[in-house]
N, C-alpha and C positions, 0 to 999 in steps of 0.2 A: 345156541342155534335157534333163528325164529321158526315157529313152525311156516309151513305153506299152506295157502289157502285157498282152494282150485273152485274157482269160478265160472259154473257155464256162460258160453257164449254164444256158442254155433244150439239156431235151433233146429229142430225136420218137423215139420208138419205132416202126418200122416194123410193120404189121399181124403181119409173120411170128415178130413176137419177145415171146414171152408177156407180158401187163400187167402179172405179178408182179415181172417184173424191176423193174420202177419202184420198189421199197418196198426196192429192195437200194441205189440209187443217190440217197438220202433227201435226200443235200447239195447236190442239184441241183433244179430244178425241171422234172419229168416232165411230159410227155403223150405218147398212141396217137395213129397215123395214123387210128385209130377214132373218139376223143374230138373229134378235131377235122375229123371228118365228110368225110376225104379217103378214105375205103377205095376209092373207083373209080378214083381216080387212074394213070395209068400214071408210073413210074420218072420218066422228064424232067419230066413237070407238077409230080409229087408233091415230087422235090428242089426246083424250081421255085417253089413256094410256102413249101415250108420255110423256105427258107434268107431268106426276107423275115421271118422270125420266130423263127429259132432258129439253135444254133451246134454242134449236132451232132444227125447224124442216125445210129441203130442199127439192125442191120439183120443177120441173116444170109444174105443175098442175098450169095454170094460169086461170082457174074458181074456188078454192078454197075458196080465198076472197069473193066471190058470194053466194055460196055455205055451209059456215060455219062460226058461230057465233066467231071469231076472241078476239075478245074484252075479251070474258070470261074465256080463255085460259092462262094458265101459263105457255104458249111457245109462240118462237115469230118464227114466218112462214115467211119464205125464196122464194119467188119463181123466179126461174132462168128463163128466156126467150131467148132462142135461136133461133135458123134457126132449131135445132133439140136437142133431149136430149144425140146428139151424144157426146163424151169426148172432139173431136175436137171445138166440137163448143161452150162446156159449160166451157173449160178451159181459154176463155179470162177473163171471169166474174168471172175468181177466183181474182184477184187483188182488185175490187172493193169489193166482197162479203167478201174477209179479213177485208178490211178498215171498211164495215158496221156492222162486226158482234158485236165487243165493243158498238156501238151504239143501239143494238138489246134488247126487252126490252118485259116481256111477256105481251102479248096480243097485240104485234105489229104484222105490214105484213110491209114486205119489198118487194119490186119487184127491181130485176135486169137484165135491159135488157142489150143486146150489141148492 
């Protein structure tokens, strides 16, 4: 039997990470925590519904991991670290954040710093 090899696809940008990033991460299929009309959501809901509909969630929310049970989730959370959640600053971390997402696996936390 081959094994299977689960691929994210669907990605959610969290409110705090500019919309622009989406047009950097083209070979995926984007949306905002805005587009799909969660912005009141608190952290547990909001992973909560995600992860019924996608397979990673981005974020520079870097208390998350702290914050919320990770492990039980069937999305794997992204967190970007920058100097700011400015585009300038979170578009170095797009090269690396390409390379790790095939490696992305639910109920993982990935953290990328610059």
């Amino acid at each position: 039997m081959r094994a299977r090899f689960w691929t994210p696809v669907r990605l959610l940008l969290d409110e705090c990470v500019p919309r622009r990033l989406a047009r950097l991460l083209a070979s995926y299929e984007v949306r905002t925590v805005p587009q799909e009309g969660w912005s009141s959501l608190k952290n547990g809901e909001l992973l909560a519904r995600a992860a019924a509909s996608f397979d990673v969630f981005i974020t520079v929310d870097q208390g998350i991991a702290h914050q919320q049970n990770l492990v039980t989730l069937e999305i794997c959370v992204v967190a970007l670290a920058a100097r700011s959640n400015d585009i300038r600053d979170l578009e170095p971390l797009v090269p690396e954040l390409l390379a790790r997402l095939p490696l992305a696996r639910p109920g993982s936390y990935i953290r990328i710093a610059a």
